[in-house]
Each structure stands twice: as structure tokens, then as C-alpha cells.
VOLUMBA-116593 format. One line per 3 residues: number of its first residue (from 0); for each residue z, y, x of N, C-alpha, C, CB. Coordinates in steps of 0.1 Angstrom, whole numbers, m for minus. Glycine has a CB too. Layout:
% VOLUMBA-116593
NUM	Z Y X Z Y X Z Y X Z Y X  ...
//
This chain:
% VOLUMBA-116593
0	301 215 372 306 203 378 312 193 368 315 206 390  309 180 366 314 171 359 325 165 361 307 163 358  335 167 355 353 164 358 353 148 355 367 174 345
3	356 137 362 359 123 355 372 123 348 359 111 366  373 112 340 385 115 334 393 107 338 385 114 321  392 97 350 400 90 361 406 97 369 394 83 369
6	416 97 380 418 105 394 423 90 404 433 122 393  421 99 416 427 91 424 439 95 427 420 89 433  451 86 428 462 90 426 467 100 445 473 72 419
9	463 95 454 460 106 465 456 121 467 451 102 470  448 122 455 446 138 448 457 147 444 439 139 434  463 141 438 474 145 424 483 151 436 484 129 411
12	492 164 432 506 165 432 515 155 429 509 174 426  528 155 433 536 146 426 541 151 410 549 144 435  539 163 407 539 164 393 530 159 387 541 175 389
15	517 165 390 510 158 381 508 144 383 499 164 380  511 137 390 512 122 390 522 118 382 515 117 401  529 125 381 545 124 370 538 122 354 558 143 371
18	533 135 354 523 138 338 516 124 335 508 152 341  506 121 348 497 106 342 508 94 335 488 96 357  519 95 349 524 85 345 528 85 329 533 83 353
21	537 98 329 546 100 316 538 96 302 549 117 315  530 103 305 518 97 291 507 84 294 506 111 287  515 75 301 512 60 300 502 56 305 510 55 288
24	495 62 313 480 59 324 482 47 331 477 72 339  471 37 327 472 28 332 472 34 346 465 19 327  476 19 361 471 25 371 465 10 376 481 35 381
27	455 17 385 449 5 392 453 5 404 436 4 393  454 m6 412 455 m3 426 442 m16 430 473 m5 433  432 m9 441 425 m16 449 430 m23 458 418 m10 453
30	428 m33 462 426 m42 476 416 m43 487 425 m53 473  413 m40 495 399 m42 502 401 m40 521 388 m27 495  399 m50 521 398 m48 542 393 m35 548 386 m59 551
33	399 m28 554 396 m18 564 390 m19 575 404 m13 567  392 m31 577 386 m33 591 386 m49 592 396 m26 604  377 m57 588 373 m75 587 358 m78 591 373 m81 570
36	354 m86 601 343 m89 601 333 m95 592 343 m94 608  320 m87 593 309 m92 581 297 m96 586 305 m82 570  298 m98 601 284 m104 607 282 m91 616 270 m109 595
39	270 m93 620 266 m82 632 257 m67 625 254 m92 645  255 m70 613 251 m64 605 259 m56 595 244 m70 601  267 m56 589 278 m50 582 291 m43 585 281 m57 577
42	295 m31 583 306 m26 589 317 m34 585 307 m13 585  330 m31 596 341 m38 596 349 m33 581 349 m35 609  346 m19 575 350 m17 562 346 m18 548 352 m9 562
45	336 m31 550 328 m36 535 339 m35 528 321 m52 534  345 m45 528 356 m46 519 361 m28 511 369 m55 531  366 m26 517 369 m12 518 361 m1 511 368 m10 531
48	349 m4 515 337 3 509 337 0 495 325 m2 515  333 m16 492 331 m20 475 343 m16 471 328 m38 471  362 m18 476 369 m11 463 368 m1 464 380 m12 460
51	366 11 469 364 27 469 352 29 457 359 34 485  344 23 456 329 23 453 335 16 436 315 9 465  341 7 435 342 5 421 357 10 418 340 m11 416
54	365 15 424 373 26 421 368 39 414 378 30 432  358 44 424 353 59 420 347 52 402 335 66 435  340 40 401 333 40 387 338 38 377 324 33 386
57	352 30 381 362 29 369 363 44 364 378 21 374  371 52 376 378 65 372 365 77 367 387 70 387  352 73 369 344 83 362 342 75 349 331 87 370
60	344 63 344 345 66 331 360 63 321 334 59 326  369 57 330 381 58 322 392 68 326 388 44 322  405 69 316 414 79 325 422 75 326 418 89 324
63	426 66 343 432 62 347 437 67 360 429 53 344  445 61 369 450 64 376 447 54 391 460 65 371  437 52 400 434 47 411 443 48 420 424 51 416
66	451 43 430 461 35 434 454 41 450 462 17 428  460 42 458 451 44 476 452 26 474 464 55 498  437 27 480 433 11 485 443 6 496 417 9 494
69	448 m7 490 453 m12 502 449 m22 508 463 m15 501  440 m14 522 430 m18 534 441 m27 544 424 m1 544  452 m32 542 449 m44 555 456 m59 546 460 m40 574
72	456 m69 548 458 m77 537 460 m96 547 442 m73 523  462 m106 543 459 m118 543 446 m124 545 464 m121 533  439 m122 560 425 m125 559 427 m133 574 413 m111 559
75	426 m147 572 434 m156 586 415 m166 591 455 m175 576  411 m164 582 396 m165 578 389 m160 595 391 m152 563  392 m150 595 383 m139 605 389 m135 619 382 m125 597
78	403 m144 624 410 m133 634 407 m138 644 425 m130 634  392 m146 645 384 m148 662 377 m138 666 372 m158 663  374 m132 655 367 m121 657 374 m102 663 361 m121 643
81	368 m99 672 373 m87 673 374 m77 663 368 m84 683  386 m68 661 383 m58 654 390 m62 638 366 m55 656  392 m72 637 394 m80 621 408 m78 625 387 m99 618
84	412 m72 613 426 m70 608 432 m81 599 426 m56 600  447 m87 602 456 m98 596 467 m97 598 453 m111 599  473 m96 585 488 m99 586 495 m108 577 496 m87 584
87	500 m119 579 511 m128 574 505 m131 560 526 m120 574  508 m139 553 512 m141 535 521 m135 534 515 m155 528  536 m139 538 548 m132 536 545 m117 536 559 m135 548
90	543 m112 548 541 m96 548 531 m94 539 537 m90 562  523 m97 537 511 m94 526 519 m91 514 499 m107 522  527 m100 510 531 m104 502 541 m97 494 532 m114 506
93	551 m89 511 559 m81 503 555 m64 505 573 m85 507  542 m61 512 539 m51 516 536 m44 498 527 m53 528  526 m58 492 522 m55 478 528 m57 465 512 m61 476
96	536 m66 467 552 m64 460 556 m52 454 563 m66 471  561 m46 472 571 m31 475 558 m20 466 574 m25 499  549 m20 465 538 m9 464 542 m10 445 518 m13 471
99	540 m23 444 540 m27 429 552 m20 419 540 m44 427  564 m24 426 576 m18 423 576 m9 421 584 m18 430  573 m1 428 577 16 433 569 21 421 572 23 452
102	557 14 416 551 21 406 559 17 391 535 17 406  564 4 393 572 2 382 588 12 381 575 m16 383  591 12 392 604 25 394 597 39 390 611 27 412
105	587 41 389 580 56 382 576 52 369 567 64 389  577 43 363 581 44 348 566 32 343 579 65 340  558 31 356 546 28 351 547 13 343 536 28 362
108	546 10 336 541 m3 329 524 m10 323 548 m1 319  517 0 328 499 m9 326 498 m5 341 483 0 314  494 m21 350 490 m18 359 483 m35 363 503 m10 369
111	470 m30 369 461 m38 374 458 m40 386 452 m37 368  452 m53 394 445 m48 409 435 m54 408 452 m51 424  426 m49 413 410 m55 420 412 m55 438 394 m40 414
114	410 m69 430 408 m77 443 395 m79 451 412 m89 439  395 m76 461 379 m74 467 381 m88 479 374 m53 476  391 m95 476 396 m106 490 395 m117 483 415 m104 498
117	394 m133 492 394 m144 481 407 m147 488 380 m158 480  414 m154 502 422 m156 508 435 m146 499 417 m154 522  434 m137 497 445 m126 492 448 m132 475 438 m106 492
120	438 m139 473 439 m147 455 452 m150 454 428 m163 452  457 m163 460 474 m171 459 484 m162 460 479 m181 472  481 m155 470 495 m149 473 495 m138 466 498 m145 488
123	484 m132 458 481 m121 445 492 m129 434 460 m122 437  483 m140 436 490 m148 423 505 m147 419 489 m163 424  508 m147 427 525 m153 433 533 m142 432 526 m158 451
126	527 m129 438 531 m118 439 539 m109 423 519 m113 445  524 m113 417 528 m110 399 532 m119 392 516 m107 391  533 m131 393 544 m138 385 551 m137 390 545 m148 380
129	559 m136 402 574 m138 401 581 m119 392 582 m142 423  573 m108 397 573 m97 396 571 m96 375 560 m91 408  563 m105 370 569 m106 355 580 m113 350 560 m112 348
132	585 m123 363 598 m130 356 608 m120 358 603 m145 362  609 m111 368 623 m105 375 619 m90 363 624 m102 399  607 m83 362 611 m72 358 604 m70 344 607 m63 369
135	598 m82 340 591 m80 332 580 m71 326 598 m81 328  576 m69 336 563 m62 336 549 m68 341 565 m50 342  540 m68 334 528 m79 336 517 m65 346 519 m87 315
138	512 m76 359 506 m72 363 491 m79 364 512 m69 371  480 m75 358 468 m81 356 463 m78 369 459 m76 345  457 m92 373 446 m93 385 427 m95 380 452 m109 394
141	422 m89 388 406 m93 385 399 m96 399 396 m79 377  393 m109 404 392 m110 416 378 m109 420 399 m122 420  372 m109 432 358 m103 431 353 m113 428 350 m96 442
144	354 m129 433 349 m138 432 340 m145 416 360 m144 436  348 m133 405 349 m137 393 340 m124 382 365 m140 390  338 m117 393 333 m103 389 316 m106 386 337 m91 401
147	308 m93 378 288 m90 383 286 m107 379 282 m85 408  292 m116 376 284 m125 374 271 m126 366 290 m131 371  269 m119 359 259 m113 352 246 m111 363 266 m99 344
150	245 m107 374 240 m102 382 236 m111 394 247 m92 383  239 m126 392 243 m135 405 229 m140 405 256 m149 403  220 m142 392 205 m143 392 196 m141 398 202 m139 387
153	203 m128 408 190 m119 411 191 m124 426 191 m100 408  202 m131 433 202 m137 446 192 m146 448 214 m142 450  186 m153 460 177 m163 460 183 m166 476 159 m158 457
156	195 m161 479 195 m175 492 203 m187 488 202 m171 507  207 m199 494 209 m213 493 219 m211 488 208 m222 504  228 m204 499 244 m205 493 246 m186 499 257 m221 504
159	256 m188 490 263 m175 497 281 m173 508 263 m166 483  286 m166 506 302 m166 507 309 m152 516 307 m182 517  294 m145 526 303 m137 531 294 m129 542 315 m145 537
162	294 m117 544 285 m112 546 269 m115 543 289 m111 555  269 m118 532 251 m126 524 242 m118 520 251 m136 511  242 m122 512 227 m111 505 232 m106 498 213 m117 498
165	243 m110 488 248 m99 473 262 m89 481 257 m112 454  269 m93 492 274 m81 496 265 m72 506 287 m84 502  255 m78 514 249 m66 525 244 m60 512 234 m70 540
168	236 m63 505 228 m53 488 241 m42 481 225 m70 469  253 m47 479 260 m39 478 264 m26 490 268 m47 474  266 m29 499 265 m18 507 252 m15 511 273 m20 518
171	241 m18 509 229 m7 508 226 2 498 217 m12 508  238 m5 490 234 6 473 245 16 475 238 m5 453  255 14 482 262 25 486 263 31 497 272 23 485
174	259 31 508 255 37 518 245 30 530 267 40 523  234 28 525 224 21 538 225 29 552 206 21 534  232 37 554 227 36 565 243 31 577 218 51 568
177	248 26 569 259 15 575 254 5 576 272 11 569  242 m1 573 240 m17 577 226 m15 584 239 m30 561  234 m24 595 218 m25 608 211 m43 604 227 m25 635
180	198 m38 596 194 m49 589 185 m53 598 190 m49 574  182 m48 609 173 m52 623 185 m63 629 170 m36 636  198 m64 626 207 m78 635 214 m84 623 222 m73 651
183	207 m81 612 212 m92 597 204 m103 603 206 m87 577  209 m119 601 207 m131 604 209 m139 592 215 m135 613  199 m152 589 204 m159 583 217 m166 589 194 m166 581
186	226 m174 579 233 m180 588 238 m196 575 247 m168 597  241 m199 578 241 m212 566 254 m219 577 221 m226 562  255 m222 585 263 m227 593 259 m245 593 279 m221 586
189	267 m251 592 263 m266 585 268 m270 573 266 m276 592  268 m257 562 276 m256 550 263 m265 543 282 m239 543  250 m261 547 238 m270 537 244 m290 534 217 m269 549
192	249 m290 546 244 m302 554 258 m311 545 243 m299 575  266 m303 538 283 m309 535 283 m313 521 297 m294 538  289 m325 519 286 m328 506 293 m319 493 289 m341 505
195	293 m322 481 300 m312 470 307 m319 464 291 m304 460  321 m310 465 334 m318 459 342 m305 451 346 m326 474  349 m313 441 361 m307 436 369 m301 445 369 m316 428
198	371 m306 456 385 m301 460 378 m290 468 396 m312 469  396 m281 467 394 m268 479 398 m274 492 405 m254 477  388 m268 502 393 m268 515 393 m257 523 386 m275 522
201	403 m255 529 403 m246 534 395 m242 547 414 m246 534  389 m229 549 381 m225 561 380 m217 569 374 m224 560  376 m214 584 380 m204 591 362 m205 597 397 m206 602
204	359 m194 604 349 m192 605 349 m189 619 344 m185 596  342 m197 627 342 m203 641 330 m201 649 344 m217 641  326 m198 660 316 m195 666 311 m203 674 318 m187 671
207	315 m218 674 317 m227 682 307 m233 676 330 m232 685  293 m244 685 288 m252 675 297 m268 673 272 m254 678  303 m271 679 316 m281 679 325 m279 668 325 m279 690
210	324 m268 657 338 m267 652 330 m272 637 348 m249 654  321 m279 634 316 m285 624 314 m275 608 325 m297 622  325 m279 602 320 m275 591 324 m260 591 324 m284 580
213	333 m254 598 337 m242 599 327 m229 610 352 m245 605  317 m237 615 308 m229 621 301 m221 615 300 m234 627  301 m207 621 291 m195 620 285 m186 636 300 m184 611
216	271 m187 640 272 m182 647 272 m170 649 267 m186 650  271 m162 633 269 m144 633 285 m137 627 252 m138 617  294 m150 623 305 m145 611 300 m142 597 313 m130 615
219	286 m146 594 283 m145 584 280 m164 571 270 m135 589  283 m162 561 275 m175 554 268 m170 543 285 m185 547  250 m171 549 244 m174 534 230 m161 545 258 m167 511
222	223 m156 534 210 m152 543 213 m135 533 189 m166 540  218 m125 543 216 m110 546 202 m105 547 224 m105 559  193 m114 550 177 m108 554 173 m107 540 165 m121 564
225	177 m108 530 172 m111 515 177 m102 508 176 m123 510  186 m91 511 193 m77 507 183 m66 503 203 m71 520  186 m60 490 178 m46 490 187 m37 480 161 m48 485
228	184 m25 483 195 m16 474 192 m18 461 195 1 477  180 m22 454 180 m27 436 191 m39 435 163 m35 430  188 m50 442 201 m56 443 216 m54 441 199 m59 452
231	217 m47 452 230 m44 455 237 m32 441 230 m38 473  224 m25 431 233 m19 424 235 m22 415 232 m10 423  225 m34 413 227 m42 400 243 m50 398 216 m54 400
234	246 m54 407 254 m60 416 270 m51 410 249 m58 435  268 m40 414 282 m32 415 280 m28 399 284 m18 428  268 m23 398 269 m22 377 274 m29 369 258 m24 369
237	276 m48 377 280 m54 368 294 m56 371 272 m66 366  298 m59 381 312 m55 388 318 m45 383 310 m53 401  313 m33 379 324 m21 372 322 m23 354 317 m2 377
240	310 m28 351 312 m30 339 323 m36 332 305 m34 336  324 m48 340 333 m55 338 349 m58 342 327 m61 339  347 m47 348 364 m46 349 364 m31 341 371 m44 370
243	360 m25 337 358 m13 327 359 m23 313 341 m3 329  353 m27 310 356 m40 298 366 m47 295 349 m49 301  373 m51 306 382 m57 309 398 m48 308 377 m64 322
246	398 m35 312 407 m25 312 408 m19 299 404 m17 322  400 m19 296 400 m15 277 402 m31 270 379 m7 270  402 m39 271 408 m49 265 421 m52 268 402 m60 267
249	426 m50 280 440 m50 287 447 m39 275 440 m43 308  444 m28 274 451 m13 272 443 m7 260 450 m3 287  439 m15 249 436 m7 240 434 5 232 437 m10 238
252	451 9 236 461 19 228 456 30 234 478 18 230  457 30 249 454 41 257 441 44 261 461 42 267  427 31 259 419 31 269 407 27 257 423 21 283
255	407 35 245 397 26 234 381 27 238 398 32 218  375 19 232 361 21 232 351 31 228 359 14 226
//
């Protein structure tokens, strides 16, 4: 049996979690929804799924220390929908704070998160700088938004953003038989129809055809009918590469090439 040289920190005893730490393991901690809507086609634990999924590939080739995902988060996006889990910025805010701490109170000093949320981005932000002014310990973020770009080629619908074609592909590359691709829908909303600007706006995703630019009739943006598991693993290959890349540039000392 092939040992990774990662663990997940949920495995460990507390001694040997003591040991990683003691000898300077970086640790990661995931982000990912446990329960968010992704259209009528995708489980409520996508989110969930992709950081477990590039958790497991960090830790089979680096030796680090995986963090338990923290499954509920700042998703104000989705809470028309049944079943979609949300709590606060504030509480988000200090839920991931308190988690961050407590690893800095066990001695830890290399510590990163992967972010599998876009809404959870700011208050990420916010979270780790004030947490480098007060304790002086830097906490690197990698958000998915910014991840596999390498891999964005291989999509062919109009637009994407959320339950689409490069995440349903990613969960067919990790478990197909969670996605019922018999009630995957296009869905574009009237995002085609909106002009293109610099600025951010903010959006919530509405089931209403009245609610203009925020309409979706499935909870989905962008076309899921266009998914296939080559896709989707290309997808997460480039997504772990590069936060594997990115973690050996962070931590050289401990994490070389």
C-alpha cells in the first residue's frame, strides 16, 4: 500500500499532530460548502467535494498537514434555495479567525487556505491581514477563481460562474455518479444580454423572471450539458498542480522540489 507523505490532520492522534507540527509542517486548511446549491444536477456538497478532492492531491504528494474542511461559510448568493447553508460575514469571519489561531497557539507558523468560495474571498482577505498585523504570522490564501487556469481552454460554453460545465466536469472526474446529467440545463440567465464593465456587482441568484440580471431558472450560470469526466480531470490536474507549485514556493525549506 502506498503511504502519502501528506495526512489529514483528522487522522493523527494529538501526539502525532504535535510531531507534524514540531517539525514545521506546513498546514492547509480547506474551505468548501457542505451543503450550497448547484442547480438540479449537482450535489449540495460540490463545494465540499472539489476541497476534499484537491486536499487528498496536495497531501499525496507533499508532507503536509490538511486541516478538516471548513464546510459552512459566507454564501448569501444562494439562501432562496432550499437546503443551502449561510452564515453571517462576522460569524464566518470569526468562526475562521478562531480555527486560524488555535493553529497559531500550537506553534504552527506555515499555514495556507484553499478557497473553493468566491463570496468567502473579502472576508478571507480581511481575516489574514488583520491576523498578520496582531500576531504576525502570514497566512497565504489561493482562491479557486484563480486556480487550473491552464485548463479554462478546454470549456466551450458562453459564460460560466456556477454550477457550469468546468465544475459539473470536475465532479464527474470525481465521482459521476453524484451528478444527474439527465436534469443538467443550460442556463445563461440574462447574463448574455448585460453589458461588460470594470466594476463589481454584486449578485444573488433568483428564480424569478422579473429579478433581471440576477435570474436563474435552474441556480445554475453557464451550460452543465457540455461536462465530461476528461474535462473535469484536466480541470483538477491543473488546480492541484498549482497550488502544489505554489506551496513549494511559499515553504521552500520544508517543501523543496
Amino acid at each position: 500500500m502506498t503511504t502519502s507523505p501528506g495526512v489529514w490532520l483528522e487522522t493523527l492522534t494529538w501526539p502525532e499532530a504535535k510531531a507534524w507540527f514540531d517539525r514545521g509542517a506546513p498546514v492547509v486548511l480547506p474551505i468548501g460548502a457542505i451543503a450550497k446549491e448547484h442547480g438540479h444536477h449537482l450535489p449540495l456538497n460540490t463545494d465540499w467535494l472539489t476541497a476534499r478532492e484537491l486536499g487528498n492531491r496536495i497531501a499525496a504528494t507533499l508532507p503536509v498537514v490538511i486541516a478538516p474542511i471548513l464546510s459552512v461559510g459566507y454564501y448569501p448568493a444562494f439562501v432562496r434555495y432550499p437546503g443551502s447553508q449561510h452564515i453571517s460575514a462576522d460569524t464566518f469571519g470569526a468562526l475562521l479567525r478562531e480555527i486560524l489561531e488555535k493553529f497559531m497557539d500550537d506553534g504552527v507558523t506555515r499555514l495556507a487556505v484553499v478557497n473553493t468560495g468566491v463570496s468567502t474571498e473579502p472576508v478571507l482577505r480581511i481575516v489574514v491581514r488583520d491576523l498578520y498585523e496582531e500576531r504576525g504570522v502570514r497566512v497565504h490564501t489561493a482562491d479557486i477563481r484563480d486556480l487550473g487556469r491552464s485548463a479554462k481552454g478546454l470549456m466551450r460554453q458562453k459564460l460560466g460562474g456556477h454550477g457550469d460545465e468546468s465544475e459539473t466536469s470536475t465532479i464527474l472526474a470525481i465521482d459521476p455518479s453524484l451528478v444527474r446529467m439527465d436534469q443538467a440545463v443550460v442556463d445563461y440567465g440574462h447574463q448574455l444580454d448585460l453589458p461588460k464593465s470594470v466594476f463589481y456587482t454584486p449578485t444573488v441568484f433568483i428564480g424569478d423572471t422579473d429579478a433581471g440580471e440576477d435570474y436563474s431558472v435552474s441556480g445554475v450560470r453557464g451550460d452543465p450539458t457540455l461536462a465530461t469526466v476528461a474535462k473535469g480531470e484536466a480541470v483538477l490536474a491543473a488546480m492541484a498542480s498549482d497550488l502544489i507549485d505554489g506551496l513549494r514556493t511559499l515553504f521552500p525549506d520544508v517543501l523543496p522540489a
